[in-house]
Backbone as ProteinMPNN parsed JSONL, in Angstrom:
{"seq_chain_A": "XXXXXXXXXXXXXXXXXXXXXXXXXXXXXXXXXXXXXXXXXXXXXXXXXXXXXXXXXXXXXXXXXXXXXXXXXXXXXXXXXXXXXXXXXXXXXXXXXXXXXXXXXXXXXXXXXXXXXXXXXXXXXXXXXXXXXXXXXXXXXXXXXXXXXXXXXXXXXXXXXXXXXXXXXX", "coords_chain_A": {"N_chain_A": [[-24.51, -12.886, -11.853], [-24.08, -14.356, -9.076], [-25.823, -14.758, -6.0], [-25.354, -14.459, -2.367], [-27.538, -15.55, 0.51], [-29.803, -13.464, 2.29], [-29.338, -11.769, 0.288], [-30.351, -9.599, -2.758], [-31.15, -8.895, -6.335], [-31.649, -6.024, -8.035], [-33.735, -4.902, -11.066], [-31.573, -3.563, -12.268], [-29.029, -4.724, -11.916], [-28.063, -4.168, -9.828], [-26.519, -4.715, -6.664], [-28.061, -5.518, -3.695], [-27.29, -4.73, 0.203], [-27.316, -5.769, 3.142], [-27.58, -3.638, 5.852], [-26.647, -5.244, 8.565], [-24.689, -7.287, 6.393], [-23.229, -5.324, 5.533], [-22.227, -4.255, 7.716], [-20.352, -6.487, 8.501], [-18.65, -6.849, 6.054], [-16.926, -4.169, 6.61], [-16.012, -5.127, 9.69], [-14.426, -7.329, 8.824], [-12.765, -6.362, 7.38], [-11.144, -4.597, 9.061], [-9.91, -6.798, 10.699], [-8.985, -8.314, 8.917], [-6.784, -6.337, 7.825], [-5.329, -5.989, 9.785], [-4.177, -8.363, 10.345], [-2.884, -8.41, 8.088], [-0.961, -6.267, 8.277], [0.27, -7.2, 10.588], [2.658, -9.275, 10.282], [4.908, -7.55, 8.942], [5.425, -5.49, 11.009], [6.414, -6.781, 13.215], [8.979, -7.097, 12.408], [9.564, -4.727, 11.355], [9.589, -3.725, 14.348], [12.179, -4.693, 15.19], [13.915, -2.434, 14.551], [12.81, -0.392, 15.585], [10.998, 0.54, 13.992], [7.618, 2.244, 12.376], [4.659, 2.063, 10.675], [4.912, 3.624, 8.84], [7.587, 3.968, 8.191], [7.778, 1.653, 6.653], [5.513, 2.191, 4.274], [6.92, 4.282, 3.418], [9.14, 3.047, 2.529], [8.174, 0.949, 0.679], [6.93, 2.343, -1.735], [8.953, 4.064, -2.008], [10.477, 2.018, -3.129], [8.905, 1.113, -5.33], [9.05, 3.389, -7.009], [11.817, 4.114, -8.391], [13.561, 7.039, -7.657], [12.367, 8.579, -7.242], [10.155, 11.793, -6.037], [10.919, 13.833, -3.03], [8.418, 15.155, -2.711], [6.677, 14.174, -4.473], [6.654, 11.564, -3.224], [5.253, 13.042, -0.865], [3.014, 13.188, -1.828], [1.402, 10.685, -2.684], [1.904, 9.192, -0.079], [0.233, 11.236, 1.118], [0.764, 12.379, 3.827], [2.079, 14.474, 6.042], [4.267, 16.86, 5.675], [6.415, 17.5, 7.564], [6.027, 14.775, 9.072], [6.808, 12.772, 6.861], [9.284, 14.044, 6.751], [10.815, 13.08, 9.096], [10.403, 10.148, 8.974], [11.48, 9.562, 6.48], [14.698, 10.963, 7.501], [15.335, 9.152, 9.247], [15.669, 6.691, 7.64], [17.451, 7.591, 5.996], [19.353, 8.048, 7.48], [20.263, 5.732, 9.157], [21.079, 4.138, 6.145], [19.174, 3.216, 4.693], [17.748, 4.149, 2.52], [18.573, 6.934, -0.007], [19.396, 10.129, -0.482], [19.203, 11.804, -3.02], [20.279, 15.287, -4.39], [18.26, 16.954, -6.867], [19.112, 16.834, -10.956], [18.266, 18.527, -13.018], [16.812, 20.367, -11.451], [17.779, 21.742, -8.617], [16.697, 22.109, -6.136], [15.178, 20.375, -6.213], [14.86, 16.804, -4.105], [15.562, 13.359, -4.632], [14.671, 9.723, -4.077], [15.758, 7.103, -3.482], [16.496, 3.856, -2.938], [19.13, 1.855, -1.086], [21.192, -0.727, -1.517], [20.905, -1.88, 1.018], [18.905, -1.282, 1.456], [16.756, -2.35, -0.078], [16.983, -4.879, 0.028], [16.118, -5.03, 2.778], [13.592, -4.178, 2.39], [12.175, -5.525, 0.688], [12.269, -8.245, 2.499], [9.959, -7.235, 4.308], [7.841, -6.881, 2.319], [7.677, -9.312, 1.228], [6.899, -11.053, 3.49], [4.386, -9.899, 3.492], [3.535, -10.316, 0.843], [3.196, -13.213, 0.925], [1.354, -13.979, 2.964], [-0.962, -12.716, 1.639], [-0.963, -14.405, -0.982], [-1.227, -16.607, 0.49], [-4.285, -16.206, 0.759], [-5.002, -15.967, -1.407], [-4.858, -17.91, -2.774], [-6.957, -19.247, -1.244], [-8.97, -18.238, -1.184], [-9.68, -18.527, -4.244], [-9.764, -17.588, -8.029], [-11.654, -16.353, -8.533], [-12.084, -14.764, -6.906], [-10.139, -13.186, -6.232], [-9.977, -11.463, -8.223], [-12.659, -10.219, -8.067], [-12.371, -8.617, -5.128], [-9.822, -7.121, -5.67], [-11.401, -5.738, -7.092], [-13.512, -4.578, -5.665], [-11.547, -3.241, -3.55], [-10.675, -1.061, -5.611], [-12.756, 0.365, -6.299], [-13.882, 1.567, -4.049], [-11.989, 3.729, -3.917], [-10.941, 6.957, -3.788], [-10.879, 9.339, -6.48], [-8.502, 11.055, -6.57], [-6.486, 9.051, -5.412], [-7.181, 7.112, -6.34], [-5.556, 7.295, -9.156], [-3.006, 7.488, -8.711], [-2.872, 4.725, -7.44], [-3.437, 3.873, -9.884], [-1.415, 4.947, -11.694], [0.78, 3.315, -10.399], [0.567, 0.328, -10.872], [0.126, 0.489, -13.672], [2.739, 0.705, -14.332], [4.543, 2.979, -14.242], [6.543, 5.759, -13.451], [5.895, 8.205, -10.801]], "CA_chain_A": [[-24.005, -12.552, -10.545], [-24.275, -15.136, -7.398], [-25.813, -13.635, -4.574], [-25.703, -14.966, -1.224], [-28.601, -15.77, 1.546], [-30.01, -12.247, 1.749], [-29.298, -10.84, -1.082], [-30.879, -9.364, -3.778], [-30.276, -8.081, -7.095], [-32.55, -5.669, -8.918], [-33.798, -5.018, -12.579], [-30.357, -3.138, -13.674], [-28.101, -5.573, -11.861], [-27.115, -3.697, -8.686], [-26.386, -5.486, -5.789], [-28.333, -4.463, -2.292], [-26.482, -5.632, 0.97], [-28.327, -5.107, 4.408], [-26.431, -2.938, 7.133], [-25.525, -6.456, 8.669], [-23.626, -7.389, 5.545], [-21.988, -3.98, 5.289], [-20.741, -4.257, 8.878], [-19.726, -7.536, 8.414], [-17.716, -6.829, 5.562], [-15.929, -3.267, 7.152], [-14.942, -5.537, 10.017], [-13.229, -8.158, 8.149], [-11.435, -5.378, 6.553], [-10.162, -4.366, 10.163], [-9.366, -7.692, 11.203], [-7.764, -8.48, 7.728], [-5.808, -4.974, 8.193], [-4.406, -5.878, 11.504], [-3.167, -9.297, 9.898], [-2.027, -7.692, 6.683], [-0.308, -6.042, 8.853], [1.383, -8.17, 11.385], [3.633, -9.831, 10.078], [5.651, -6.667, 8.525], [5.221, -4.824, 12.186], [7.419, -7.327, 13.852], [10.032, -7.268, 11.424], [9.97, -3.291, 11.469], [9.703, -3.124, 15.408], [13.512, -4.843, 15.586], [14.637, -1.891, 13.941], [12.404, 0.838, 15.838], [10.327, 1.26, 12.869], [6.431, 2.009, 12.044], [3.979, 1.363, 9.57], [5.063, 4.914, 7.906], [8.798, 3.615, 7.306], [7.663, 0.62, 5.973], [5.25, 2.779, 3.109], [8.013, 5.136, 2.436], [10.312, 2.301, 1.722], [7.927, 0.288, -0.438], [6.408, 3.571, -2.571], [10.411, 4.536, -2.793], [10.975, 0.933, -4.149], [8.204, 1.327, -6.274], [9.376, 4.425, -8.201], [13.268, 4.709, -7.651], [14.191, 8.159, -8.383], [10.978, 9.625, -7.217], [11.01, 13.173, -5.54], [9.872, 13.868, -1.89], [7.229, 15.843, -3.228], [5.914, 12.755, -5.324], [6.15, 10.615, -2.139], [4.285, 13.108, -0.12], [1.853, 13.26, -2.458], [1.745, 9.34, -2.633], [1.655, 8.582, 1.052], [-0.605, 11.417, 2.165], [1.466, 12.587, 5.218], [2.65, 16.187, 6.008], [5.924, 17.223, 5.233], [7.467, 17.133, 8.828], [6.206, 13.792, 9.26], [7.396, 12.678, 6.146], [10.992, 14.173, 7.089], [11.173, 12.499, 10.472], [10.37, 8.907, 8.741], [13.263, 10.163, 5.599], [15.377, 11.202, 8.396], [15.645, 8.161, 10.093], [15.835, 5.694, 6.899], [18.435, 7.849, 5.266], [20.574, 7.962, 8.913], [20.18, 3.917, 9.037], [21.397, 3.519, 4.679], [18.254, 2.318, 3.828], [17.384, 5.387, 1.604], [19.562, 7.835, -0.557], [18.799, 10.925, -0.811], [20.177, 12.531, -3.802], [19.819, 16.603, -5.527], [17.777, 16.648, -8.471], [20.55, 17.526, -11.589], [18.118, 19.753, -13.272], [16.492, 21.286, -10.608], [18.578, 21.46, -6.943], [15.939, 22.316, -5.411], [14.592, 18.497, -5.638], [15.412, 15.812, -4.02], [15.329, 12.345, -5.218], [14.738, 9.258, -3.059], [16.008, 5.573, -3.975], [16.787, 2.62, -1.88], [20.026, 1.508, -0.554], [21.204, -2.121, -1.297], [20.239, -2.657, 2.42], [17.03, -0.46, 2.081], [16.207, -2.966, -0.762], [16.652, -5.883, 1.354], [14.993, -4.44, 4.342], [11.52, -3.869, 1.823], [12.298, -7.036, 0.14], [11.684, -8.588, 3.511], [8.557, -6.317, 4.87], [7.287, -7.264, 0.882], [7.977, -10.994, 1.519], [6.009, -11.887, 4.335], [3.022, -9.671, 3.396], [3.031, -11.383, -0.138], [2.925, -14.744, 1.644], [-0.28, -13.761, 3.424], [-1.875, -11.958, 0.666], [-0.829, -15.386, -1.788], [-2.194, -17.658, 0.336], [-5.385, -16.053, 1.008], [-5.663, -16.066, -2.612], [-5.167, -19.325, -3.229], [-7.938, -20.141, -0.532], [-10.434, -17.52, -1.84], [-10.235, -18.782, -6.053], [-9.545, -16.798, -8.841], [-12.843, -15.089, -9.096], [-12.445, -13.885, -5.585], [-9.043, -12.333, -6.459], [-9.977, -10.37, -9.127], [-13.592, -9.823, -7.297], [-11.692, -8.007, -4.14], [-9.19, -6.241, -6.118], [-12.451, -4.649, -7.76], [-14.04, -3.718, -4.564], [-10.613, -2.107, -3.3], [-10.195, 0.275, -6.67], [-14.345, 0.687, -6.174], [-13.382, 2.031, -3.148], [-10.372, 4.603, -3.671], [-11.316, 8.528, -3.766], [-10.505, 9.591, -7.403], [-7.293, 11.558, -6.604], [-5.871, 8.121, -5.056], [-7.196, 5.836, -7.467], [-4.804, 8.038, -10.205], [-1.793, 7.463, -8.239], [-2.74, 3.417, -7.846], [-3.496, 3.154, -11.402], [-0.01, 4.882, -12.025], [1.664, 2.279, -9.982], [-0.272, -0.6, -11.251], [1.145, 0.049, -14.608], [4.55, 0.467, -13.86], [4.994, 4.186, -14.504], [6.656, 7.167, -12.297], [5.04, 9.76, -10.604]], "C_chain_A": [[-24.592, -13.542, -9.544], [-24.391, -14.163, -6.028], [-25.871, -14.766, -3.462], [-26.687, -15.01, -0.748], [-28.625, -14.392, 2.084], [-29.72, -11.381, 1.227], [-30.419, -10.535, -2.309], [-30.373, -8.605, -4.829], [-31.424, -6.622, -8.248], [-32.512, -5.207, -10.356], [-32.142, -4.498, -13.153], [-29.432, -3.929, -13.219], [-27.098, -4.879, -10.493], [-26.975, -4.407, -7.717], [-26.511, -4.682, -4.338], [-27.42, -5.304, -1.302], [-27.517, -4.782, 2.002], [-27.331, -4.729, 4.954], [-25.227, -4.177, 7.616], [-24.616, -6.785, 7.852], [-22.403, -6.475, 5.552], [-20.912, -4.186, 6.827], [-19.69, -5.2, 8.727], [-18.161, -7.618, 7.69], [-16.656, -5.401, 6.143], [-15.354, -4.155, 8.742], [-14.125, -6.704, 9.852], [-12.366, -7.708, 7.441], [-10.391, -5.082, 7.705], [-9.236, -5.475, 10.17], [-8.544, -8.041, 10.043], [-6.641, -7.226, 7.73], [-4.755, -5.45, 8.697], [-3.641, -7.83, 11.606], [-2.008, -8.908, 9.053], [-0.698, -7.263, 7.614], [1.393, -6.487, 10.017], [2.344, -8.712, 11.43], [5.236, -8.672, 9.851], [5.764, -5.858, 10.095], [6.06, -5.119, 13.359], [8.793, -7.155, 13.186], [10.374, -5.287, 11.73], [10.312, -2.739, 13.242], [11.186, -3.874, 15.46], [14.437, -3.669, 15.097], [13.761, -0.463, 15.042], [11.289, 1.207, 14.613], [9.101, 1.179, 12.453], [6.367, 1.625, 10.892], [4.534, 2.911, 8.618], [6.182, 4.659, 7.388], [8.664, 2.535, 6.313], [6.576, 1.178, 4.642], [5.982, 3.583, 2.587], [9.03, 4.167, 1.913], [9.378, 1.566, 0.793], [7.878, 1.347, -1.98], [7.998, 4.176, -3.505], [10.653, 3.437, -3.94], [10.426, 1.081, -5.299], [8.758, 2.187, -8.172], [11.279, 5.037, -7.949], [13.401, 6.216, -8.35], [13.208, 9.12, -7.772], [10.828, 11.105, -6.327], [10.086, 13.193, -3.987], [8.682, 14.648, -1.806], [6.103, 14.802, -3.687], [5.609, 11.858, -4.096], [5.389, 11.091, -1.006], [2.445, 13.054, -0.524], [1.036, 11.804, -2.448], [0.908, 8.955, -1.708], [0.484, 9.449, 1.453], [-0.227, 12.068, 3.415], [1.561, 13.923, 5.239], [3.694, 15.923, 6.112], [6.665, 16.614, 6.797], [6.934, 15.783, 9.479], [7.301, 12.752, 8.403], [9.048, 12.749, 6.517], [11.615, 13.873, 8.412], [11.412, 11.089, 9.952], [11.74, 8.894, 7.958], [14.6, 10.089, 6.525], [16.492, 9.909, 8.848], [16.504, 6.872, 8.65], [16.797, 5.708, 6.368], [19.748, 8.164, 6.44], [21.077, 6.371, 8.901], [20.619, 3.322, 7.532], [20.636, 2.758, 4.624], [17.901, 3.11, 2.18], [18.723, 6.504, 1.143], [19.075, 8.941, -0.954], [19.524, 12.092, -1.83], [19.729, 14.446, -4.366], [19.657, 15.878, -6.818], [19.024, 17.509, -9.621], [19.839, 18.623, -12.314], [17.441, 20.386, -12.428], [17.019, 20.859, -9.195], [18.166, 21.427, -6.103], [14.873, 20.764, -4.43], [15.241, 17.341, -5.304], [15.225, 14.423, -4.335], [15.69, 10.974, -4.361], [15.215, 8.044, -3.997], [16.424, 4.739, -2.433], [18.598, 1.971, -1.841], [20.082, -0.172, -1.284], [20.66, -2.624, -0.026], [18.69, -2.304, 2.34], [16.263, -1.646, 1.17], [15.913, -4.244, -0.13], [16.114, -5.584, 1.922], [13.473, -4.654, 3.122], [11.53, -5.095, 1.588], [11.883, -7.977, 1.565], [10.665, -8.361, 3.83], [7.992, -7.199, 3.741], [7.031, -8.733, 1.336], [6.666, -11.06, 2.431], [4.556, -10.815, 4.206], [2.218, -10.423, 1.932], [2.688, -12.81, 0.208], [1.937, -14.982, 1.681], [-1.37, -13.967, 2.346], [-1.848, -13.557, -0.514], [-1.498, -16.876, -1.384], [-3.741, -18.006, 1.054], [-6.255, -16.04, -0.447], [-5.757, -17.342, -2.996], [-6.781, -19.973, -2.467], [-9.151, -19.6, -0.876], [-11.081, -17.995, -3.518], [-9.828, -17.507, -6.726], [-10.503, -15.884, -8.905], [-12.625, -14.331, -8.243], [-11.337, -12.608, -5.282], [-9.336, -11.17, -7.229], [-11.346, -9.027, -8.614], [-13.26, -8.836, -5.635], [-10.824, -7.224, -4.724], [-9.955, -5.156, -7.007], [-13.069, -3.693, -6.814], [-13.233, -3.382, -3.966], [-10.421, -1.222, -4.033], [-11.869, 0.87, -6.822], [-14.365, 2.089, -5.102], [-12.541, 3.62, -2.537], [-11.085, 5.952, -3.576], [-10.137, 8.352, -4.987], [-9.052, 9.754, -7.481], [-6.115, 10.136, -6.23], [-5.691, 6.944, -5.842], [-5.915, 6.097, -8.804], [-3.159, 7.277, -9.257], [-1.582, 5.701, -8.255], [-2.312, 2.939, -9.128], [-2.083, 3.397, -11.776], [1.034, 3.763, -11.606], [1.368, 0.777, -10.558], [0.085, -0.376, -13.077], [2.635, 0.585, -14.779], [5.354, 2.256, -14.091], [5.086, 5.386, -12.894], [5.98, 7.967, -11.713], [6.153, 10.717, -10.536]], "O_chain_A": [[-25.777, -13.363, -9.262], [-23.685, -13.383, -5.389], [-26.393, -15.858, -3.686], [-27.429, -14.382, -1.503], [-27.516, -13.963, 2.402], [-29.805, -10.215, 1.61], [-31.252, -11.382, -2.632], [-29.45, -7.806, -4.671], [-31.672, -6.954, -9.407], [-31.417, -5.096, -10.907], [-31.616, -4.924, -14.182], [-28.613, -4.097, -14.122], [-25.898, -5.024, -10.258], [-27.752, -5.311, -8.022], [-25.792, -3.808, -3.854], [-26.856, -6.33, -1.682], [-28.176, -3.752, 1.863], [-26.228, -5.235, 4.751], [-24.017, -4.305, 7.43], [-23.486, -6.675, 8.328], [-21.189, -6.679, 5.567], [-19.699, -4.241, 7.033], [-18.484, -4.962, 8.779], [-17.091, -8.045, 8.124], [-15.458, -5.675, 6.071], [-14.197, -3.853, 9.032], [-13.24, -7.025, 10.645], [-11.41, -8.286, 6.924], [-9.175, -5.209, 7.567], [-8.066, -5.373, 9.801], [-7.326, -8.057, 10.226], [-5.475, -7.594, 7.582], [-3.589, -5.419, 8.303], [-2.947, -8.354, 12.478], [-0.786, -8.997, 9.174], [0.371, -7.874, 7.614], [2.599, -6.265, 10.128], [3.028, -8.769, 12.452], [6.322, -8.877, 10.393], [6.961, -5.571, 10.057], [6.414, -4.327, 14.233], [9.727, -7.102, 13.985], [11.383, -4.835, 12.272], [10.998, -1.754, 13.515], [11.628, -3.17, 16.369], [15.653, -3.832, 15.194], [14.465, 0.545, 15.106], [10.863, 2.36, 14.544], [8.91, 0.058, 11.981], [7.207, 1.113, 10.153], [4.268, 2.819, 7.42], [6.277, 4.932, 6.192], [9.333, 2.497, 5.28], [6.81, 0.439, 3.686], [5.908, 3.78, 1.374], [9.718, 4.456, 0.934], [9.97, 1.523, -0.285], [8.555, 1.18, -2.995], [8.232, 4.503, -4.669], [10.908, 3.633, -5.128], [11.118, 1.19, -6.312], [8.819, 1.938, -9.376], [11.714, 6.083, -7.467], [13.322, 6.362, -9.569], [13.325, 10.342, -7.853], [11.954, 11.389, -5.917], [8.956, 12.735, -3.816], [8.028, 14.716, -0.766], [4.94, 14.711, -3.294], [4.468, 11.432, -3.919], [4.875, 10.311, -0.204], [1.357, 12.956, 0.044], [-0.15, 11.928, -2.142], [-0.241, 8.543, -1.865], [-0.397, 8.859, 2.079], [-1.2, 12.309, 4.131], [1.039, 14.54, 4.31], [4.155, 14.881, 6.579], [7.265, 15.556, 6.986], [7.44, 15.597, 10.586], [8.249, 12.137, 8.89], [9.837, 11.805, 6.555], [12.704, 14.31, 8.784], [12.483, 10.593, 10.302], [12.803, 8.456, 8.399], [15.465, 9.242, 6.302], [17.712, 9.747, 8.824], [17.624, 6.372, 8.758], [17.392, 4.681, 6.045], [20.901, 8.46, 6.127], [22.223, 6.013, 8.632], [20.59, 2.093, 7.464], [20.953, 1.574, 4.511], [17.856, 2.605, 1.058], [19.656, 6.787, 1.894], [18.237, 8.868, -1.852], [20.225, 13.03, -1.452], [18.562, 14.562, -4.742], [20.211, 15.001, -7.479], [19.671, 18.502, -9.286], [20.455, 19.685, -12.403], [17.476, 21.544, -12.846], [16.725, 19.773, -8.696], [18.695, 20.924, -5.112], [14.381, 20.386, -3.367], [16.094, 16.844, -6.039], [14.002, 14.359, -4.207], [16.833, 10.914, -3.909], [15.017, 8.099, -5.21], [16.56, 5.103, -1.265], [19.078, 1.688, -2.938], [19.02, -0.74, -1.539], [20.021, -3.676, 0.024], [17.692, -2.782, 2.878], [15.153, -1.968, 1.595], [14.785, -4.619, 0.189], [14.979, -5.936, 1.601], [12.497, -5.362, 3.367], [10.862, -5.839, 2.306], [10.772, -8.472, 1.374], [9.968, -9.371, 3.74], [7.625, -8.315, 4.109], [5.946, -9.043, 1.828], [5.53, -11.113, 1.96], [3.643, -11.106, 4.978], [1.077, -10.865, 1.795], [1.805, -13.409, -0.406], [1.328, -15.787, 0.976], [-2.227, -14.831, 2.162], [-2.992, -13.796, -0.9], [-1.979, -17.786, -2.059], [-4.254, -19.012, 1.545], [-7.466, -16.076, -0.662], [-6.763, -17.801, -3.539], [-7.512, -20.841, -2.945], [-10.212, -20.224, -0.903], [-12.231, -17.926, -3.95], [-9.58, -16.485, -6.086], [-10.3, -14.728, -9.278], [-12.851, -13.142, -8.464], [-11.433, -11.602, -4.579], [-8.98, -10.036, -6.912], [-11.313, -7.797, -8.655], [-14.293, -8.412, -5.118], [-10.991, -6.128, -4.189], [-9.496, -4.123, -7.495], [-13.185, -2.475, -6.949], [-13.852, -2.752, -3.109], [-9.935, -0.242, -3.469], [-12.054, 1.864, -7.524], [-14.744, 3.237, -5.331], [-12.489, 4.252, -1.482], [-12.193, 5.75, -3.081], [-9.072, 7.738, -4.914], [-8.334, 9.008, -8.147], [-4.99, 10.18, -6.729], [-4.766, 6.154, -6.033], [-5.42, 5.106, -9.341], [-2.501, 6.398, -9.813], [-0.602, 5.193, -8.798], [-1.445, 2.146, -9.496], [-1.406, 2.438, -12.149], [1.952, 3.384, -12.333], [2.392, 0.094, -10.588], [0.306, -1.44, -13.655], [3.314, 0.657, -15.803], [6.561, 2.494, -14.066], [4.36, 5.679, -11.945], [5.254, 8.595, -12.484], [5.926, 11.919, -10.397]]}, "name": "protein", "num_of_chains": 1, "seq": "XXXXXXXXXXXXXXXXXXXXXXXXXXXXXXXXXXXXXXXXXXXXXXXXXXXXXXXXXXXXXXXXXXXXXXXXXXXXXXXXXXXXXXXXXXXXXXXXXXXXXXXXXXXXXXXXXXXXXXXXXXXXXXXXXXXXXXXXXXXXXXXXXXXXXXXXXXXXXXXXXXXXXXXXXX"}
């Protein structure tokens, strides 16, 4: 392990960080946030649309078919937020909102040819970012950051990543 200029590592191989470090790194998470961000934020405000339409349309892309149960579970939101963002996406044919065939009770979300475009866009210019911050960080630093984000998660969340991360439904 490479440590930086105060660092240390002790006998089992843990790695201490001083407060300074820690802040350091929670606000380069902001400020990386509020880039991450940016780009997709403009693109959604020509349409009227937050950062909540723009996770219900990726999460939908994600898992087409998936139920609004699954995507509240997903995003995190409460229901009547949830069905204000729905609302809007499936008024605008970005989103389809179909009955489940064996149970009627569920509904089942997918993406529109336009809704696909529309993410496909949002997607686009945050992969950009994210591609050529990797290129400028190295390979180690890629895999080294995608460790300390799943380090990170609260159990119940990490389950839902890992599901997406290998390519399976919720």
């Amino acid at each position: 392990m490479i440590l930086g200029s105060g660092q240390s590592e002790n006998s089992s191989g843990l790695l201490f960080l001083t407060d300074e470090q820690l802040r350091k790194g929670i606000e380069a998470m902001f400020f990386a946030y509020r880039g991450f961000t940016a780009d997709p934020d403009r693109i959604l405000s020509e349409r009227s649309y937050g950062r909540a339409h723009h996770r219900a349309l990726h999460f939908i892309k994600r898992s087409p078919g998936t139920t609004v149960n699954n995507l509240l579970s997903t995003l995190g939101v409460t229901k009547q937020s949830l069905n204000r963002v729905l609302r809007t996406l499936i008024q605008d044919g970005l989103v389809l909102n179909e009955v489940g065939v064996q149970d009627k009770r569920q509904r089942h979300l997918s993406l529109t040819v336009d809704g696909s475009e529309f993410e496909q866009k949002l997607s686009n210019a945050q992969s950009d970012r994210m591609r050529a911050a990797y290129r400028q960080a190295g390979p180690d630093a890629v895999q080294g950051f995608r460790s300390v984000l799943e380090a990170m998660m609260d159990p119940e969340l990490k389950k839902h990543y890992e599901s997406f991360s290998k390519g399976q439904r919720l």
